[in-house]
C-alpha positions in Angstrom: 117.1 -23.3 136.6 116.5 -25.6 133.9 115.1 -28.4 136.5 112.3 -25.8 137.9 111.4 -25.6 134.5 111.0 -28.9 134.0 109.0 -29.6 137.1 106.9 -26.3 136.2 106.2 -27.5 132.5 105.6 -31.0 134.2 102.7 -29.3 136.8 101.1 -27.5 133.8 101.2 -30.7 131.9 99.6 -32.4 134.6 96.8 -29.8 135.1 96.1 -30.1 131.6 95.5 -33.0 131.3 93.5 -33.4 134.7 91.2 -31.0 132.5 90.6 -33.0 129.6 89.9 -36.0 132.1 87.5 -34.2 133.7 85.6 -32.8 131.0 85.3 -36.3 129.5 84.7 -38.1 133.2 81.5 -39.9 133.3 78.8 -38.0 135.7 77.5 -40.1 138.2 73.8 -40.2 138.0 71.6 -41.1 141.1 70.8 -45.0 139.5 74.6 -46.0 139.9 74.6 -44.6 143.7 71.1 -46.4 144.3 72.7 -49.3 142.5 75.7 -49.2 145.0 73.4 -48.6 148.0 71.2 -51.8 147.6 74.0 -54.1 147.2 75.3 -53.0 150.3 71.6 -53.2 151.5 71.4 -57.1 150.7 74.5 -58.1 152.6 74.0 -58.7 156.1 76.3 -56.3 157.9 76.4 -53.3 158.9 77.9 -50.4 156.1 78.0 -46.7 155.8 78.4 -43.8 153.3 82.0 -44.5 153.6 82.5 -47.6 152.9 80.4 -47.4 150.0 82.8 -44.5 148.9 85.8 -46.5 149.3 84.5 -49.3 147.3 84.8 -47.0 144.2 87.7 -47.0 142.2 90.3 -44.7 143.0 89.8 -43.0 139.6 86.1 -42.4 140.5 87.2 -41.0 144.0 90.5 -39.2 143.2 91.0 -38.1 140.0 87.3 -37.5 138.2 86.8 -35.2 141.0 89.6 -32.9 141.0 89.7 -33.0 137.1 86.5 -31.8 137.2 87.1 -28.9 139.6 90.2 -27.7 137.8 87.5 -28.1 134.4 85.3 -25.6 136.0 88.0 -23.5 137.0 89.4 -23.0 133.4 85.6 -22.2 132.4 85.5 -19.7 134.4 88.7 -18.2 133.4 88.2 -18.5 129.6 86.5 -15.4 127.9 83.3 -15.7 126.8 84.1 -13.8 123.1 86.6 -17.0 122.9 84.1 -19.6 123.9 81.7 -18.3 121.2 84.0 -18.5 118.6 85.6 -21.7 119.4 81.9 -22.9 119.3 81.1 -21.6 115.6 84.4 -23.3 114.7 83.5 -26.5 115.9 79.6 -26.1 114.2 81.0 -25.9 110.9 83.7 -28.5 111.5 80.4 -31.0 112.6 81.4 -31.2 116.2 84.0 -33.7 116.1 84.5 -36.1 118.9 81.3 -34.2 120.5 84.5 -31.7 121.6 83.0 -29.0 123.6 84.8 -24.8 123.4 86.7 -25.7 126.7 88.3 -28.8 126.2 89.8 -26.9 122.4 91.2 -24.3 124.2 92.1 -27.0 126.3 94.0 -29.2 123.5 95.8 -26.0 122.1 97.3 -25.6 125.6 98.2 -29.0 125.6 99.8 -28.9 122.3 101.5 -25.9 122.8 103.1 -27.8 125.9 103.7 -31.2 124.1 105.8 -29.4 121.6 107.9 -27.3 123.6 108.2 -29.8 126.0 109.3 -32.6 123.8 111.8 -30.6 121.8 113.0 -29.2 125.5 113.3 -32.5 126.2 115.2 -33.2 123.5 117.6 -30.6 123.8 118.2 -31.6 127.6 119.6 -35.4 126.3 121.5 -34.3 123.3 125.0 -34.9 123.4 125.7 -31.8 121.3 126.2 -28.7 122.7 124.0 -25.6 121.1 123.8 -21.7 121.9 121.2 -21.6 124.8 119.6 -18.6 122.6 119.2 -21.2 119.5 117.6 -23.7 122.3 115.0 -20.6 123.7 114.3 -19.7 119.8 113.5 -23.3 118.7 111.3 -23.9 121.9 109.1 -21.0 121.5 108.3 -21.5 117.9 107.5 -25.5 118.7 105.3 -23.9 121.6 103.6 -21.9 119.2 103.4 -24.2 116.7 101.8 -26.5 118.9 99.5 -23.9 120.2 98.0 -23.1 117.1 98.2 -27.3 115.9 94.7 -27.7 116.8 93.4 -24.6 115.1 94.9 -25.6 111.9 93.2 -28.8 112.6 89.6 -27.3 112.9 90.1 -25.2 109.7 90.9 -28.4 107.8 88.1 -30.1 109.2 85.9 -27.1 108.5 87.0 -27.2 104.7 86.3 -30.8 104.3 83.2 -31.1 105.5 81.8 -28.1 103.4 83.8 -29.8 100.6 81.9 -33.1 101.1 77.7 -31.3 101.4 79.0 -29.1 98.4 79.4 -32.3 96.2 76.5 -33.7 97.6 74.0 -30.8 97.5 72.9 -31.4 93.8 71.7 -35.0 94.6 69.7 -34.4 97.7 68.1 -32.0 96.3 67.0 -34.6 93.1 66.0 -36.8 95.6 63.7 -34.1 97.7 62.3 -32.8 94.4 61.4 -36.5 93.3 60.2 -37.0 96.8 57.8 -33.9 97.0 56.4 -34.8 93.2 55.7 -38.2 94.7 53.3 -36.6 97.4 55.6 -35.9 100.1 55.7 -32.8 102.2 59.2 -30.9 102.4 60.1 -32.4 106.1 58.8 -35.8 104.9 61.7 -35.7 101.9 64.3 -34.5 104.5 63.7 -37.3 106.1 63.8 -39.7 102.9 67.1 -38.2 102.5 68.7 -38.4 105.6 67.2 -42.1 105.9 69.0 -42.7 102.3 72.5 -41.3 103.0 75.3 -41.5 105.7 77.0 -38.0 104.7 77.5 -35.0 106.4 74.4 -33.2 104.7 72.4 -35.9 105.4 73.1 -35.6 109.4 72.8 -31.5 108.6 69.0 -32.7 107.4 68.2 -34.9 110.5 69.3 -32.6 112.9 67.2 -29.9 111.5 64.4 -32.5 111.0 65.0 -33.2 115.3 64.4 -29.2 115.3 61.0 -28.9 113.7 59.8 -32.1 115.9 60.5 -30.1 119.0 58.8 -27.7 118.0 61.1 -25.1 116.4 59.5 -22.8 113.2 60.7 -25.0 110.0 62.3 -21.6 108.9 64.0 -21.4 111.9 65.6 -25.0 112.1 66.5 -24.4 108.2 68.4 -21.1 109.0 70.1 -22.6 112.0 71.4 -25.6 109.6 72.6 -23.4 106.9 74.4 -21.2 109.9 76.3 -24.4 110.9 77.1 -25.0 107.2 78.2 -22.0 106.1 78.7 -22.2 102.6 76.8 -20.1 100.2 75.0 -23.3 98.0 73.0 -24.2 101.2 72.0 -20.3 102.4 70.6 -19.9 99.1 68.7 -23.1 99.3 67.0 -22.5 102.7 66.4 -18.9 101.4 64.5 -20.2 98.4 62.7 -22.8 100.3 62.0 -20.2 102.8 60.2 -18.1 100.8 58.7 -20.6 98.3 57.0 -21.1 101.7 55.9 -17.8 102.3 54.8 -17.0 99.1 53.1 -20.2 98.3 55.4 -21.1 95.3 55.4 -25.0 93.8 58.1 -26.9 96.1 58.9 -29.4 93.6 59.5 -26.8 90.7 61.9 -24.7 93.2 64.3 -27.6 94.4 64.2 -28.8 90.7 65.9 -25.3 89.7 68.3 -25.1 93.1 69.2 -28.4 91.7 70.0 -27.1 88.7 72.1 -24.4 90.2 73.8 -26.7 92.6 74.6 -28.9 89.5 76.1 -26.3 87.1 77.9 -24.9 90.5 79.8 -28.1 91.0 80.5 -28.5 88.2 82.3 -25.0 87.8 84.3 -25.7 90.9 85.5 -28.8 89.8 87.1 -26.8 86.6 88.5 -24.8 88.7 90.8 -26.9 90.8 91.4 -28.7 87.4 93.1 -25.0 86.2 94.6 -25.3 89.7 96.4 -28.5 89.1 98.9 -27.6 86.7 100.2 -24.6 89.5 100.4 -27.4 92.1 102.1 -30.0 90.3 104.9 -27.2 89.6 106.3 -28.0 93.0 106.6 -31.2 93.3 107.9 -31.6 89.6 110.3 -28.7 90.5 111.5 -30.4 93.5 111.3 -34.2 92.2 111.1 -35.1 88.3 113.2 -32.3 87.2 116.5 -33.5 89.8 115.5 -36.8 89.3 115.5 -36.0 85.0 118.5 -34.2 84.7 120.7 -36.8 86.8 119.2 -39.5 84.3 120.1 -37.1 81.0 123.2 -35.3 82.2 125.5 -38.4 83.8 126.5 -39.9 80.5 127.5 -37.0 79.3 129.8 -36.0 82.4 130.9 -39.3 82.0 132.2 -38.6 78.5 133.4 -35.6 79.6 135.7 -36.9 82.0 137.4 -39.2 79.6 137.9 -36.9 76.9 140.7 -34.1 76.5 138.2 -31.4 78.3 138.2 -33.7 81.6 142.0 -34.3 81.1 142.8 -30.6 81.4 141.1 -30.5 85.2 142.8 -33.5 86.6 
């Protein structure tokens, strides 16, 4: 029993990762096949499509293609509700790795089946003998531990990139405002700032900038970038630019004020984690300094204990 489970996990393991190769497998376009087809022109015998086939590597031949089928198969088993969400996840996390919804979903099967399976593994080469319902237990919560690895991974992701535009926020937006009193128009300053910086508001700003140039509405692009955001500092900044817009406000006077805002904002997050600091150090000193304290204070006085008349009554 225990062996067909080991060739099953092995099979899954396998599929999986002939999914991930074949999301990430290089397309062949029609300039690498024209390529390949007049270097077998120039030589002087006589060649077919077959050949030509055979002279690729057997990654190329074998293992792209059937990745790539599996790949589509997994699409079209994966529920669109979960593909949307997965999506909006990897938005706000700024599309690490360029990871597309299916090769997630992907991963956190993968995980799920790294975990089990090496603690599985584990258990199979231990010397010491355990209940076989401890061994089920431990394997399922390492399975869905691993399963839910890479989700815990996004959300950290997620919270440090919105960390990281929060504390940058009240800068750009003194640079736009010192850009548009210069003379600039509003997409002109995005640009300035993106062109300034290497953050991740900066590539929020380009990517919107990228919008507007192919022709998306500027109110558009700016609610689309403050949707992949999603913290409330950069809503209320498109929202006033938006309608500073509409209503034909001063540009300059408005970012100066959301700058303002941003500025007094930051600043009242950063006393808040500083109240939070003394609750998180409690751990740590809990589990630490106060052992590490009362060994330090307490031996010499055991030790005079011992060799007085107290310690001689307990030997």
């Amino acid at each position: 029993m225990w062996w067909i489970i080991i060739i099953a996990m092995l099979f899954i393991g396998c599929a999986a990762a002939l999914v991930v190769v074949g999301l990430h497998a290089p397309e062949e376009d029609d300039l690498d096949l024209a390529r390949r087809l007049e270097e077998f022109s120039m030589r002087s015998e006589t060649v077919n499509l077959e050949e030509i086939e055979l002279s690729l590597p057997f990654t190329q031949r074998i293992i792209y293609p059937l990745a790539r089928k599996i790949g589509e198969i997994a699409i079209k088993f994966t529920p669109e509700n979960a593909l949307q969400t997965t999506t909006k996840k990897l938005e706000l996390a700024g599309n690490p790795g360029n990871m597309d919804p299916t090769l997630f979903l992907t991963l956190r099967f993968v995980g799920a089946l790294g975990f089990g399976g090496l603690l599985f593994l584990v258990f199979m080469v231990s010397p010491a003998e355990q209940p076989l319902g401890r061994k089920a237990l431990l394997v399922t919560l390492f399975t869905i531990l691993g399963f839910f690895f890479p989700e815990l991974w996004i959300r950290s992701k997620i919270q440090r990139r919105q960390k990281e535009i929060r504390k940058a926020m009240p800068d750009a937006l003194d640079l736009l405002t010192i850009c548009v009193e210069a003379g600039l128009g509003f997409d002109a300053a995005m640009a300035k700032v993106s062109e300034k910086w290497c953050n991740e508001l900066s590539l929020a700003f380009t990517r919107a900038i990228r919008e507007i140039q192919l022709g998306k509405l500027r109110r558009e692009a700016l609610r689309d970038m403050a949707d992949r955001i999603g913290i409330a500092e950069v809503t209320s900044f498109v929202a006033a630019v938006i309608q500073s817009e509409q209503l034909g406000v001063s540009m300059a006077r408005v970012l100066r004020i959301q700058s303002d805002q941003m500025r007094v904002k930051r600043r009242q997050l950063a006393e808040e984690e500083a109240h939070k600091a003394p609750i998180k150090m409690l751990f740590p000193m809990g589990l630490l300094i106060f052992p590490s304290l009362m060994v330090v204070l307490l031996t010499p006085a055991a030790l005079k204990l011992m060799h007085s008349a107290l310690g001689a009554m307990f030997r």
